[in-house]
N, C-alpha and C positions, 0 to 999 in steps of 0.2 A: 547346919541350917535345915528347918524344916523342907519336905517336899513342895509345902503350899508357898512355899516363898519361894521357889524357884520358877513358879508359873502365877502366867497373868491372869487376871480375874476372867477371862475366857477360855482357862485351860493353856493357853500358848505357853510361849517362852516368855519368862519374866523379861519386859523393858532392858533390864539394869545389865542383860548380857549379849543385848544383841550387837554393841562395840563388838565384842570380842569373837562372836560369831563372822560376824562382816569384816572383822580384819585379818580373821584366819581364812574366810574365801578370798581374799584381794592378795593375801601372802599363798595362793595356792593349796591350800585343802579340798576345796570343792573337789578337785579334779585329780587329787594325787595326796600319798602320806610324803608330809614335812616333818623337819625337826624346827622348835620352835623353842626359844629360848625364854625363860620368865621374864627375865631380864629387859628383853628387848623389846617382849609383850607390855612391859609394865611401863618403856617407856612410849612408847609408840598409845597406849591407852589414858597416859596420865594416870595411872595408880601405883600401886607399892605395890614390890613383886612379891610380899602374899596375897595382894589383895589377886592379883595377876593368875599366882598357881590356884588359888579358893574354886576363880570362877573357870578356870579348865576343870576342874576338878566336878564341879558340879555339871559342866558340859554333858560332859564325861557321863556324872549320874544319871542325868534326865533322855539320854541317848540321845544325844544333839553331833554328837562327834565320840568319835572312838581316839583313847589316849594311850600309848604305853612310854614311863616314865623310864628313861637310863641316862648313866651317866654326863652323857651328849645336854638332853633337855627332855622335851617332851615330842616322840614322835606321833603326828596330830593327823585326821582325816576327818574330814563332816560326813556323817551318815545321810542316807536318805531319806530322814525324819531334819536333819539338820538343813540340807536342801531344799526340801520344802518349807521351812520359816522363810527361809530366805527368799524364794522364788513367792510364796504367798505375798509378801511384803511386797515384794517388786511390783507386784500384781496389780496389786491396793491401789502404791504410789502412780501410774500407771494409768488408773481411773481418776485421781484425784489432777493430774497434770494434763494427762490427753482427753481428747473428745472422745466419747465412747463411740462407735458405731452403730449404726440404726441396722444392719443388719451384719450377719458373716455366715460366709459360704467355704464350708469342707469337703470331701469327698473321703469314705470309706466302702470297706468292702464286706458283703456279708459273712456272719461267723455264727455258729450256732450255739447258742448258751445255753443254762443250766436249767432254764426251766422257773428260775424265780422270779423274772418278770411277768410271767402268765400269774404266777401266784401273788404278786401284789398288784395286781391289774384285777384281778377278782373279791378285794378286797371293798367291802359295801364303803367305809371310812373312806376311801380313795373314791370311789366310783363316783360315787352323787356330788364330791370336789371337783371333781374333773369333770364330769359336766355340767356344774355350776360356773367354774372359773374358766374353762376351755369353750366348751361350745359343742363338746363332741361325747358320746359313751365309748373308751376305747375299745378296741378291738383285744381277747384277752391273750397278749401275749407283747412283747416288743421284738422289736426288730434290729438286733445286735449288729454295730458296724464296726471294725477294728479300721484306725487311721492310722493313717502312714508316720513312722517315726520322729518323722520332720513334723510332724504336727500334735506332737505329745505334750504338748502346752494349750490345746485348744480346750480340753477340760478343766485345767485349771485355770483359766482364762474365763469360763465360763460363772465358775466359781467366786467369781469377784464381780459378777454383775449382775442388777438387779433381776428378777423372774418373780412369776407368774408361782409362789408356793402354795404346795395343798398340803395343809396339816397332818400333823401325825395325830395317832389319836392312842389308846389304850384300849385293845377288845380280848377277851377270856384270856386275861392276864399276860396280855403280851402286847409290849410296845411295839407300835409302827412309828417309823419316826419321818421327820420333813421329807418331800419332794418337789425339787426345783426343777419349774417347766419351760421352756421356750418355745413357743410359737415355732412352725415351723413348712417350708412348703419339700415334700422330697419327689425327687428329677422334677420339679417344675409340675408338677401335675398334681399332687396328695396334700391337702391341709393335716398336717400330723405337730407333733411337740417333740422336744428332745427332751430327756429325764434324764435330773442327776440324784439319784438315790443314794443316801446316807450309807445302804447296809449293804449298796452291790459287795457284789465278791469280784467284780473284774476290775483290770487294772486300768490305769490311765488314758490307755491307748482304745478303749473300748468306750462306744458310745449306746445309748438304748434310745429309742424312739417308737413311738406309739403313736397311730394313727385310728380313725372310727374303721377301719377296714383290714382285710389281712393284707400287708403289703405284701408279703413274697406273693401273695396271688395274684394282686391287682397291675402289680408292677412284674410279675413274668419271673421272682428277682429267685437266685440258687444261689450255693454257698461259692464264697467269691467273685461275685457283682457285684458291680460296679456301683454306687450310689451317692447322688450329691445331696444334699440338704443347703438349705437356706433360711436360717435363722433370723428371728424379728426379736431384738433386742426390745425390751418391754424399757417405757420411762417412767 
């Protein structure tokens, strides 16, 4: 099977495998390597057990889940790429069932990053968007917050609801791509936005915010304070 037929017309996971995705987190992959029988897969899916071994098989390929095959059956785990189909999905359904929230409040602490938020902060494509759609000329640089582990969903959380985005655009040959903003107030006192950027380099647990002023100044704030935000879900 071609590659393009293993993924949906928005790059995901084709449709036709998330049964077998979501029945190997419910039989325990998420969280641990199983042995997994075709057999058992094929009855528990309603298909044939090649149609059964095909679609582990393409799992497999598109790194959705790590497989190794012996005599037993198939010893099975979802990757972290497979986790997140799944946790996105949830996301979705999520929005489409519950009320969203008009606003949500986190707490991180500061951390100091790489320097490429000042550098897409000075980007003219961004600037004149953001103060267009925002209200404010940011200040050039953001303001890194790392969140507590227990709240390692509040970015991808974010990710499934609607924001305030400023275009990517194309300038001397090099794309800049979306950025998704939130409205945001931090400790209670700063009109600033939360940015979720396409090409950070940080991970889940890392949030970026931008305000028209320099917060560490304004706000007193050094690496390791304490900092709440309070987000305005956009409708």
């Amino acid at each position: 099977m071609s590659k393009n037929r293993r993924r949906g017309p928005d790059g995901g996971l084709n449709p036709r495998f998330w049964d077998v995705l979501l029945k190997l987190a419910e039989l325990g992959a998420l969280h641990a390597r199983i042995l997994v029988s075709t057999i058992a897969l094929s009855a528990d899916l309603g298909v044939s057990q090649q149609t059964a071994s095909r679609r582990l098989i393409e799992l497999d390929a598109a790194g959705y889940i790590e497989r190794q095959a012996s005599f037993q059956g198939n010893h099975v785990t979802l990757t972290e790429r497979g986790r997140k189909a799944l946790e996105d999905t949830y996301q979705t359904l999520r929005g489409v069932f519950e009320e969203r929230p008009h606003t949500l409040t986190f707490e991180g602490t500061v951390v100091t990053g790489m320097g490429e938020g000042a550098y897409y902060m000075r980007r003219k494509g961004y600037r004149e968007q953001f103060l267009q759609k925002l209200g404010f000329n940011p200040f050039p640089g953001t303001l890194n917050l790392r969140l507590a582990p227990a709240q390692a969903g509040v970015r991808r959380e974010l990710e499934t609801y609607p924001a305030i985005t400023i275009k990517g655009f194309t300038r001397e040959q090099r794309s800049f791509g979306d950025v998704k903003c939130f409205p945001a107030i931090i400790n209670d006192r700063i009109d600033g936005a939360v940015t979720l950027i396409n090409r950070t380099h940080h991970s889940d647990l890392v949030l970026e915010v931008i305000a028209p002023v320099h917060l560490r100044s304004e706000l007193g704030l050094s690496e390791g304070s304490h900092v709440k935000v309070t987000l305005k879900i956009p409708r």
